[in-house]
C-alpha positions as CSV (number, residue, x, y, z in Angstrom):
1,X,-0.7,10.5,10.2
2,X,0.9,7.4,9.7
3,X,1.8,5.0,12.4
4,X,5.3,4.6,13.4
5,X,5.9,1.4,12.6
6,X,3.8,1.5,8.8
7,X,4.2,-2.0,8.0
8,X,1.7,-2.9,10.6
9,X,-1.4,-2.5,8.9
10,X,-4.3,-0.3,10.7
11,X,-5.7,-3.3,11.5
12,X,-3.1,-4.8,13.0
13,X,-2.3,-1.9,15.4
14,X,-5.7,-1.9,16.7
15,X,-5.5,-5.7,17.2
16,X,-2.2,-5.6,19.0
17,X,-3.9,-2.7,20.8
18,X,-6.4,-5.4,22.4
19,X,-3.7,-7.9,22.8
20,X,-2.1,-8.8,26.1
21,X,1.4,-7.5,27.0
22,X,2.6,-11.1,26.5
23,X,0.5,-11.5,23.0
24,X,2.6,-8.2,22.1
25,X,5.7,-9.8,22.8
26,X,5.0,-12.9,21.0
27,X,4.1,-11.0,18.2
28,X,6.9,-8.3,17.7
29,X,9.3,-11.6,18.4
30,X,7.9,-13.1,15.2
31,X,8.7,-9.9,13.5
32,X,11.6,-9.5,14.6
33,X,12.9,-12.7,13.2
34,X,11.4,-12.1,9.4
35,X,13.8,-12.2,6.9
36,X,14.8,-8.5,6.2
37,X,13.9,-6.8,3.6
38,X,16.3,-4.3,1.9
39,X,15.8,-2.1,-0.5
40,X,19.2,-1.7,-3.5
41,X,19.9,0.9,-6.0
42,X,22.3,0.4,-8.8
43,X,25.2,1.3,-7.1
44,X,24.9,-2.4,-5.2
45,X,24.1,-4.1,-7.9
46,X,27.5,-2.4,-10.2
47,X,29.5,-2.6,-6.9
48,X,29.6,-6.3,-7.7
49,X,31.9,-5.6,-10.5
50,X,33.8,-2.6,-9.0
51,X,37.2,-3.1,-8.2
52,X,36.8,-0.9,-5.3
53,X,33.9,-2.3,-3.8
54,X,33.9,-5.7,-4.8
55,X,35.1,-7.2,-1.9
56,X,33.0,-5.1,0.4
57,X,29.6,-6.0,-1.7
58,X,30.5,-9.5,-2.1
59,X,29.6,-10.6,2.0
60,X,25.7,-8.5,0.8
61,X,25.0,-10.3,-2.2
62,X,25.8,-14.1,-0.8
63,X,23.3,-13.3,1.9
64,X,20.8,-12.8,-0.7
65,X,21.8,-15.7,-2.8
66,X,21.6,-17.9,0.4
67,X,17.8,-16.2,0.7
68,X,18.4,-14.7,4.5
69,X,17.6,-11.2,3.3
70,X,14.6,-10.3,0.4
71,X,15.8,-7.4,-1.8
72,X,13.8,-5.1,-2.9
73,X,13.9,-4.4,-6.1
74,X,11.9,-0.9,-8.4
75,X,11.1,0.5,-11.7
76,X,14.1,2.9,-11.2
77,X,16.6,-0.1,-10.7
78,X,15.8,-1.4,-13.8
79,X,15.6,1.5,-15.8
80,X,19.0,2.4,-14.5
81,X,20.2,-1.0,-15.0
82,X,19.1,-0.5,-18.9
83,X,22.9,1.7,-19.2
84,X,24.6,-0.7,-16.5
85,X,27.4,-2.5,-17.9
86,X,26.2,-5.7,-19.7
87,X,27.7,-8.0,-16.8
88,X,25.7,-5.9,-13.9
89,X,22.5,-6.8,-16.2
90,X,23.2,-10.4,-16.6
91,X,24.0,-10.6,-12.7
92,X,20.3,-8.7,-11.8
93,X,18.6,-11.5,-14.5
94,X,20.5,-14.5,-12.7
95,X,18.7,-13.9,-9.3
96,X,16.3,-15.6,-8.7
97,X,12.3,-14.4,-8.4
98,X,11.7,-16.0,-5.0
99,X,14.8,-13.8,-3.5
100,X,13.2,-10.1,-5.4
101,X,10.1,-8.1,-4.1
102,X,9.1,-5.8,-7.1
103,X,7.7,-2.5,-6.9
104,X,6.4,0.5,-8.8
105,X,6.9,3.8,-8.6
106,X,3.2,5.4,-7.7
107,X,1.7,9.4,-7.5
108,X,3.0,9.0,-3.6
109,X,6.5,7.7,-4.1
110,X,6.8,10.7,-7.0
111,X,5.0,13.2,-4.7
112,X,7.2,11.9,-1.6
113,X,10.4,12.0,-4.0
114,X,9.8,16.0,-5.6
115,X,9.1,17.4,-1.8
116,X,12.9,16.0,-1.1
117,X,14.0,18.3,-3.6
118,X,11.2,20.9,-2.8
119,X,12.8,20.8,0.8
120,X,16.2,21.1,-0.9
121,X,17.6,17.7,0.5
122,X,19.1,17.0,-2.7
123,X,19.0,19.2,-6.1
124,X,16.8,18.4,-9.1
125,X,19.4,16.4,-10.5
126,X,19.0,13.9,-7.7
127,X,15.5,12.7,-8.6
128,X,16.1,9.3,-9.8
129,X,17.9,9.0,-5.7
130,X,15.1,10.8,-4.5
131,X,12.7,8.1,-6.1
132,X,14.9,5.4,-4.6
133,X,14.3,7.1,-0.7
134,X,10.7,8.0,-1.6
135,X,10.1,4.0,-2.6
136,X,12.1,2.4,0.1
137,X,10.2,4.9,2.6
138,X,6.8,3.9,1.1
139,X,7.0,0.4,1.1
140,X,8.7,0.3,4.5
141,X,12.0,-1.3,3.8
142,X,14.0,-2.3,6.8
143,X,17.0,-0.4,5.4
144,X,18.2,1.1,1.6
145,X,21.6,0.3,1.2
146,X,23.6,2.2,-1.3
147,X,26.9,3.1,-2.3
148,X,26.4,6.6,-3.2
149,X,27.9,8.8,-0.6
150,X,27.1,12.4,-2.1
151,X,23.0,11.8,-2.5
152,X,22.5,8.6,-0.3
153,X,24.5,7.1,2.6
154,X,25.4,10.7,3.8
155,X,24.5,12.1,7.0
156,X,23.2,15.5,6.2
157,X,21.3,13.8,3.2
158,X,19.7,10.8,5.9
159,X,18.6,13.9,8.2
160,X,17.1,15.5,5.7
161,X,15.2,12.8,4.4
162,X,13.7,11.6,7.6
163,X,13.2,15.2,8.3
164,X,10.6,15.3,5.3
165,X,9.3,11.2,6.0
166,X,8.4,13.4,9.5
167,X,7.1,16.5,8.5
168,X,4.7,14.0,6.0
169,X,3.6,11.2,8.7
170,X,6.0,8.8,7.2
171,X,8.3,6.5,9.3
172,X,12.4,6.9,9.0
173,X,14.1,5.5,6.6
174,X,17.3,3.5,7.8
175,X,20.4,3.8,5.1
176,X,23.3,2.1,4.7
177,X,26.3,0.5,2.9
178,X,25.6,-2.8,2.3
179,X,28.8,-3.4,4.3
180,X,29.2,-4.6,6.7
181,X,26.6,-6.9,6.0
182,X,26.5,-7.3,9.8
183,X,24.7,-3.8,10.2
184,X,21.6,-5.4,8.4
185,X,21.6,-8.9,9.2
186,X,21.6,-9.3,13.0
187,X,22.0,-12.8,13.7
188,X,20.6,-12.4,17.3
């Protein structure tokens, strides 16, 4: 079983396990004022450039070019980014390395992403989405953000996700739009 907050490593939990209440504190403070890190599919990176959801993405993607969030960015991006319209792939190449945590897809993030489908979250047809949950789950983003309301940022969809993350040991996946940028950037 995984702990519920996985981005503390096993060590970690058994050193905050010895610290003081006040050493606890201290420490969850400093986390809770790293940068964020959020995990983007395509449909951030093209709603840029879509008419509809330009001016709702815009606010997401200054707060990355002014560094107060890390993106994180996986092998299924950029292979979906390879039939993106030229401009989406010239706008992913112009950001720069120090503002993009990269990440693979591995056995557990493909194992993690079929037992979505197995547990009929999302069809078979959904896989490349389920990759995107599975990876974002894995590597414990703070949030996903997505504009894809039939296979992503939809309620039923979120339950059953986290229902699987559950059943599996794995911590719950937070998903959003990336607007308002508000919801993942808490200034507080």
């Amino acid at each position: 079983m995984r702990t519920p907050n996985a981005h503390y490593s096993g060590l970690t939990v058994a050193v905050l396990s010895l610290l003081t209440e006040k050493g606890y504190k201290m420490y969850n403070a400093k986390m809770q004022n790293r940068k964020k890190r959020v995990y983007v599919d395509s449909s951030v990176v093209g709603g840029k450039f879509n008419t509809r959801l330009a001016e709702q993405t815009k606010p997401f993607w200054d707060a990355v070019e002014r560094g107060e969030i890390t993106i994180i960015v996986s092998d299924v991006l950029i292979d979906e980014l390879n039939g993106a319209p030229e401009r989406a792939r010239e706008f992913y190449r112009s950001l720069p390395e120090s503002l993009i945590e990269r990440v693979v897809s591995t056995d557990e993030s493909d194992d993690l992403a079929e037992k979505y489908i197995a547990e009929n979250v999302v069809g078979e047809s959904s896989l490349a989405d389920c990759k995107h949950i599975a990876l974002a789950t894995i590597t414990c983003a703070d949030v996903l953000v997505s504009w894809n309301f039939k296979h992503i940022v939809n309620i039923d969809r979120i339950q059953g996700y986290n229902s699987v993350n559950e059943k599996l040991g794995y911590p719950r996946i937070e998903i959003r739009t990336p607007y308002p940028y508000e919801v993942i950037h808490d200034e507080n």
